[in-house]
C-alpha positions as CSV (number, residue, x, y, z in Angstrom):
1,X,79.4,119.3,246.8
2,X,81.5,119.6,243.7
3,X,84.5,117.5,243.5
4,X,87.7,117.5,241.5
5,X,90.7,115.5,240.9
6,X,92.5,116.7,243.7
7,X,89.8,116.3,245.8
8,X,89.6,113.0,245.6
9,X,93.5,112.6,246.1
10,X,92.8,115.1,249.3
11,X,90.0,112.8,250.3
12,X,92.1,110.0,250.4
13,X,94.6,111.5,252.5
14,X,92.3,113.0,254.9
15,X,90.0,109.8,255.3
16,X,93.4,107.6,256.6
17,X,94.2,111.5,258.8
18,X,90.7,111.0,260.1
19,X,91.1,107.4,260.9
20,X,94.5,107.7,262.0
21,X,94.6,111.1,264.5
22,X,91.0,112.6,265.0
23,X,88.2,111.1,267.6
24,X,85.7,109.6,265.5
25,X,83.1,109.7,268.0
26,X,81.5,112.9,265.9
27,X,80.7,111.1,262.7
28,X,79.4,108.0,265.0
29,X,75.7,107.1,264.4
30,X,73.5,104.1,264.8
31,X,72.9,101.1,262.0
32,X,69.9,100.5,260.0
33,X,69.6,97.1,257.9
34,X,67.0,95.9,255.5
35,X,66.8,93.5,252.8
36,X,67.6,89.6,252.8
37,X,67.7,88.4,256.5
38,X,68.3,84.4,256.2
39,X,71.8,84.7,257.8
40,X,70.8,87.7,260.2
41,X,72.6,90.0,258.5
42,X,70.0,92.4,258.2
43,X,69.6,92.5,262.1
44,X,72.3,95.4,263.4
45,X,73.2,95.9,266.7
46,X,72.2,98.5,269.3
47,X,74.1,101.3,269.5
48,X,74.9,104.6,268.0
49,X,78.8,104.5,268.1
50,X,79.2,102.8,264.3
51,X,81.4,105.2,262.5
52,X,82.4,102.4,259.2
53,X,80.1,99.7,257.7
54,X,80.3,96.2,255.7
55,X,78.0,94.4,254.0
56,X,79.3,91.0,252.3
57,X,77.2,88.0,251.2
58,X,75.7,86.8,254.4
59,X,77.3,88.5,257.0
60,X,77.5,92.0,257.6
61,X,80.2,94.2,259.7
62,X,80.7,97.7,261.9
63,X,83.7,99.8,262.9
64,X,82.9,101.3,266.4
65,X,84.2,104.7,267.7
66,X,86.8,102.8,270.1
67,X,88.5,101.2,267.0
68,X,86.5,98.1,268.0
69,X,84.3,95.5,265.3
70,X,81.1,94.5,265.8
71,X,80.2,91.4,263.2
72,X,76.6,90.0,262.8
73,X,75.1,87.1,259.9
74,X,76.6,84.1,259.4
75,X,78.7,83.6,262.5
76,X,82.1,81.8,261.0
77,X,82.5,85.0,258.7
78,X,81.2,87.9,261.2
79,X,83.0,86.8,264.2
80,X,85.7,89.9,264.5
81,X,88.9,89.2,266.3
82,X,89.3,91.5,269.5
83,X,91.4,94.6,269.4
84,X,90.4,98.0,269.6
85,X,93.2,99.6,267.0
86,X,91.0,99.4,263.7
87,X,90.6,102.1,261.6
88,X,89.0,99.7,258.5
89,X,86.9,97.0,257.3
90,X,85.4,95.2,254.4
91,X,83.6,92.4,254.0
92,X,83.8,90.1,251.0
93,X,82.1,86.1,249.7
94,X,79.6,84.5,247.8
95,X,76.9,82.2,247.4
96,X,76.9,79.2,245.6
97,X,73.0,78.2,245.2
98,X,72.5,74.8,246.8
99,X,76.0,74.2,247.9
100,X,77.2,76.5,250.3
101,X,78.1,79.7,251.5
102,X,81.0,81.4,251.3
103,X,82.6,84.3,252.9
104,X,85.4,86.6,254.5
105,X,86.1,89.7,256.4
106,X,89.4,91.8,256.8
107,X,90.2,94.6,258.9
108,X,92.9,97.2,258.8
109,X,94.4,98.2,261.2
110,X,96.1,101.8,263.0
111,X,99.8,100.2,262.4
112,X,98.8,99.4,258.5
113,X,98.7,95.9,259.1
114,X,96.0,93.8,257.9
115,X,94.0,90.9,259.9
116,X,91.8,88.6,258.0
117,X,89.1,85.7,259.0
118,X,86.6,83.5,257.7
119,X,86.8,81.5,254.5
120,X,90.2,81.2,253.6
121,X,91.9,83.3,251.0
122,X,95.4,82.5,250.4
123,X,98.7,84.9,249.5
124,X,98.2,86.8,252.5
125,X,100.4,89.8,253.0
126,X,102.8,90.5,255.3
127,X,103.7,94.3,256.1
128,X,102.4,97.8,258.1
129,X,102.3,100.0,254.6
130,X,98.8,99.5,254.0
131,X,95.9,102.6,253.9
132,X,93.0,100.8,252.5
133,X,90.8,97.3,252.1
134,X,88.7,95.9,249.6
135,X,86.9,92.6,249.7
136,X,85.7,90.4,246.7
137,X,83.7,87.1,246.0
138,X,87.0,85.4,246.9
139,X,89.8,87.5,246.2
140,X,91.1,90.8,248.5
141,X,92.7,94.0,247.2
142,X,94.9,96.3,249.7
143,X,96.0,99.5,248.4
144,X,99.6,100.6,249.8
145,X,100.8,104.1,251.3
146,X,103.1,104.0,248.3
147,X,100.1,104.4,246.0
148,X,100.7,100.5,244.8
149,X,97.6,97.8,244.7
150,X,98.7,94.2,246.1
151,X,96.2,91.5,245.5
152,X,95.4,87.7,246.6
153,X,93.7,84.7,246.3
154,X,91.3,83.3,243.8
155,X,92.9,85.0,240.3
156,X,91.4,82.6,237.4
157,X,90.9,85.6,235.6
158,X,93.1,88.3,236.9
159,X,90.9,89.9,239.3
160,X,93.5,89.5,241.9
161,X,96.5,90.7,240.0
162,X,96.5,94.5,239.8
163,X,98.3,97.0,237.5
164,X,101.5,98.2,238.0
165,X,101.6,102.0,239.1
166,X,101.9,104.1,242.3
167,X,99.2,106.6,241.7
168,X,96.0,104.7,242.7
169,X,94.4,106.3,245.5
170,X,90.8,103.9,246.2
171,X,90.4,100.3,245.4
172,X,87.2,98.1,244.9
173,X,86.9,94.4,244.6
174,X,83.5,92.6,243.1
175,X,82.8,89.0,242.8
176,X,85.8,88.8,240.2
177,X,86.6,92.0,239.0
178,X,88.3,94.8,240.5
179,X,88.6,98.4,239.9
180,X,90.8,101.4,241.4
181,X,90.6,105.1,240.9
182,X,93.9,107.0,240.2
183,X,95.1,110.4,241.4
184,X,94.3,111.7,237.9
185,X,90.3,111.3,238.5
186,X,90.5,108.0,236.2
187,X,89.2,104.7,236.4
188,X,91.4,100.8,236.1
189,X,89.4,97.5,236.3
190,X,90.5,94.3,235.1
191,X,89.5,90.8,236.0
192,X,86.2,88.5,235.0
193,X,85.0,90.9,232.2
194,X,82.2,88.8,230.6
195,X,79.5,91.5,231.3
196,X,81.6,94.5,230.9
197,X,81.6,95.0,234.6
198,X,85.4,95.5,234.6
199,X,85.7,97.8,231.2
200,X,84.9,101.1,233.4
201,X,84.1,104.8,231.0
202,X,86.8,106.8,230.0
203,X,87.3,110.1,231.5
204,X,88.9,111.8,234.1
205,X,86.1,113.2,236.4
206,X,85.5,110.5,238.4
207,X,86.0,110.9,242.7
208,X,84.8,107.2,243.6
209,X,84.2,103.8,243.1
210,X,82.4,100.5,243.7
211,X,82.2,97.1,242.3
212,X,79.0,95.0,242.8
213,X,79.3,91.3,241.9
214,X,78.9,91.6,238.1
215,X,78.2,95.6,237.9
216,X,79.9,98.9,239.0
217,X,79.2,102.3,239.6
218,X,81.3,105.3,240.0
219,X,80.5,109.3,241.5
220,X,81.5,112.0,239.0
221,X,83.2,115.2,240.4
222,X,79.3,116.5,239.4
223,X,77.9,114.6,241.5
224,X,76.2,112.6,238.7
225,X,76.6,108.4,238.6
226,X,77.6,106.8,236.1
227,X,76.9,102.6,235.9
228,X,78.5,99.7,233.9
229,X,78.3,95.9,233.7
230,X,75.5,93.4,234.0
231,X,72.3,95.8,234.0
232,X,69.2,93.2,234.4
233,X,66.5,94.8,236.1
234,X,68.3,98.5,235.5
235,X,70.8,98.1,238.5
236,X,73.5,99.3,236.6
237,X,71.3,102.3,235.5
238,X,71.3,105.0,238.1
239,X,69.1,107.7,238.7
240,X,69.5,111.0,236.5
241,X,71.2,113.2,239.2
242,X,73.8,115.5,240.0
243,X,73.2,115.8,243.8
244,X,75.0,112.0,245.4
245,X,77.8,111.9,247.4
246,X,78.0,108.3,248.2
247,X,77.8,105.2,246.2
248,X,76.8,101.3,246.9
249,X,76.9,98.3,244.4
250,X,75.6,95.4,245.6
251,X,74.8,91.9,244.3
252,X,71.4,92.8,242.7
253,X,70.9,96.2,243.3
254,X,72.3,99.6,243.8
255,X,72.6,102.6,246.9
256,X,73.4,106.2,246.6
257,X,73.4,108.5,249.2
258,X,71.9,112.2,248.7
259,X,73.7,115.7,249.3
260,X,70.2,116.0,251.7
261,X,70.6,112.8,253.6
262,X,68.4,110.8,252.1
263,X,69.4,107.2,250.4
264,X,68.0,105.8,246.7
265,X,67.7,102.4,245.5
266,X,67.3,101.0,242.2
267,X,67.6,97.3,240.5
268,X,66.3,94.2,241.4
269,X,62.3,94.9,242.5
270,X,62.0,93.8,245.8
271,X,59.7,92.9,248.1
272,X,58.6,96.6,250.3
273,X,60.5,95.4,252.6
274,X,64.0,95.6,250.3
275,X,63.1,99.9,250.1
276,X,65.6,102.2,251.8
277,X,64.2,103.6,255.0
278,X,63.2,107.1,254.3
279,X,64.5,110.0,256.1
280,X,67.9,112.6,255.5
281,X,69.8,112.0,258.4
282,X,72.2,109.0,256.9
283,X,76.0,109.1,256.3
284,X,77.2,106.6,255.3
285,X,76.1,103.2,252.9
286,X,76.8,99.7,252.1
287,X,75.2,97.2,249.7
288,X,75.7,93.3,250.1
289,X,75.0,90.7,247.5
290,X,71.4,91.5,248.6
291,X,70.9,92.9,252.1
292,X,71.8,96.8,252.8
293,X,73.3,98.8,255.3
294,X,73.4,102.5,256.6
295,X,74.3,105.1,259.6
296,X,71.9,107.4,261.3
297,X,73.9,110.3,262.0
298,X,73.8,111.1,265.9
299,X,73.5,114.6,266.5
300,X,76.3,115.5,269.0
301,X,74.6,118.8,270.5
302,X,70.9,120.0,270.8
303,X,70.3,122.9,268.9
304,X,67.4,125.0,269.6
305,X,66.6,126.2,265.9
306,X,67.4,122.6,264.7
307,X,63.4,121.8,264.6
308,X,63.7,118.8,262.3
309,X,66.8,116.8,264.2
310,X,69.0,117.2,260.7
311,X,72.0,118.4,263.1
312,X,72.2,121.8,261.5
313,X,69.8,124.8,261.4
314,X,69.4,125.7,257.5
315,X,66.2,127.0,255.3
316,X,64.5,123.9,256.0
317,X,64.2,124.7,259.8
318,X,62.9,128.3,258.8
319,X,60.6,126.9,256.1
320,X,58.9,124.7,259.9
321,X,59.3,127.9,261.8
322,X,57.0,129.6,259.0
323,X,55.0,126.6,258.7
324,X,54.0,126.8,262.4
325,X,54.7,130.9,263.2
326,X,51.6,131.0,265.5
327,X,52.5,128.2,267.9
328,X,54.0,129.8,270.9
329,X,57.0,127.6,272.2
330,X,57.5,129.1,275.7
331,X,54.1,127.9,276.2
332,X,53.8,124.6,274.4
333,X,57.7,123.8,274.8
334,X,56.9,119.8,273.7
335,X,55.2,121.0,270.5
336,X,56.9,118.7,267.6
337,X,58.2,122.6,265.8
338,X,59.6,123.4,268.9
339,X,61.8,120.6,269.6
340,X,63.7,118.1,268.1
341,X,61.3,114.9,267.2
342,X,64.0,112.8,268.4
343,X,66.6,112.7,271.7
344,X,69.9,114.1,270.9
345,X,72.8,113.3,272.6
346,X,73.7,116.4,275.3
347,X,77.1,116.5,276.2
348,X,77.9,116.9,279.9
């Protein structure tokens, strides 16, 4: 998908239209997690009603279809308050080796207020203008319906004061840096600075963001990534591509999500068990300081030409039927060409 400008404006505004007015039971999925698991954070819940995720430090978070949070990883961070009129989360802390953890979650909520818990982060805002969240090491950004950025808490070196304007339309916060995209298709950071990590590219082409702890990354309206900051072990060095829609910084690594489904990983080399799980049925992608996070589409309908469960019937379904165009399905109706490999959800 090619991107402009406008579109990202137009994103904006449909993403808070979506969240605000439209049953988000059709983009809900189910939640995959791998990575660092000391805290739990890696284990999701069941379920395949998860239509937002959050991955901070050592806690990890999940926006349900009802407007309800799910919170999971260290317990005095996850634990959501009850409600089921959220429409937003983020999840922000860091670790301080050998002394202690540190984190916080915020939601949004449908009014535009904002709720906050865990470690505390003061300056907290009052007000119901508010159409977007971000969460840092230990400061919080919230990006107003005027098109204004208000931040709090720690702010040793700016990351939590903002620059004036009213034309900002996202907002990311990493461990002390911050960065917002303007209507224009441009890119502000400020903040800690002492990698680069908050001195984003010039140009004008850009359709999102997202700070990691001392790296960021940003989507071009190409569909290419372009990656700044602290770089050891090549996580601010994305793959040569022009086919992502989504993008993840975490603490030591990196996410982007494929046009086709499918999720890429690059920067600190892992254990196996830190690879993305394969497949191209994901949506949506989160990175924490070193734990990840995505959503398993849930197909809404059976279709009978979708033979490999990728909720549509395109050329990759014909290129199976072709594959397979002597197996007779009336006769062998469980054959794996015939049906979907895996239950879909049949609407009464």
């Amino acid at each position: 998908m090619r991107y402009t400008p406008l579109t990202a404006v137009l994103i904006e505004v449909l993403a808070v239209a979506l969240c605000l007015c439209m049953p988000q039971s059709a983009f809900a999925g189910s939640i995959v997690a791998w990575g660092d698991n000391s805290y739990g954070q890696a284990t999701p819940p069941d379920g395949n009603d998860f239509v937002a995720i959050a991955a901070g430090d050592g806690h990890s978070l999940a926006l349900t279809s009802d407007g309800s949070i799910v919170g999971w990883g260290t317990s005095l961070y996850s634990k959501p308050p009850d409600g089921n009129d959220f429409v937003a989360i983020a999840a922000g802390g860091r670790q301080i080796p050998k002394i202690r953890f540190e984190g916080h979650s915020l939601a949004l909520k449908s009014d535009g207020s904002i709720v906050k818990w865990g470690a505390p982060i003061y300056g907290y805002p009052d007000g119901n203008d508010f159409i977007a969240i971000a969460a840092g090491g230990d400061h919080i950004l919230a990006l107003k319906s005027d098109g204004s950025i208000f931040g709090w808490g720690q702010n040793a070196d700016g990351q939590a004061t903002p620059p004036d304007g009213s034309d900002f339309v996202t907002i990311s916060a990493g461990a002390g840096h911050s960065l917002a995209l303007k209507s224009d298709g441009s890119i502000v950071g400020w903040g800690w600075n002492h990698l680069g990590q908050a001195s984003p590219p010039n140009g004008n082409d850009f359709v999102a963001i997202d700070a990691g702890s001392y790296h960021s990354l940003a989507l071009k309206s190409d569909g290419s990534i372009v990656g700044w900051g602290d770089n050891r072990n090549g996580r601010a060095t994305p793959p040569d591509s022009n086919d992502f829609v989504a993008i993840a910084a975490g603490g030591l690594h990196s996410l982007a999500l494929k046009s086709d489904g499918s999720i890429v990983r690059w920067g600190m080399k892992f254990q196996s068990e830190y690879t993305p799980p394969t497949g191209n049925d994901f949506v949506a992608i989160a990175a924490g300081y070193n734990h990840s996070l995505a959503i398993k589409k849930n197909c809404q309908y059976v279709l009978k030409g979708d033979l490999n469960n990728d909720c549509k019937v395109d050329f990759s379904d014909f290129a199976i039927m072709a594959a397979n165009w002597l197996i007779d399905c009336d006769l062998n109706p469980e054959y794996p060409a015939c049906v979907p490999k895996i239950g879909a959800v049949i609407p009464p």
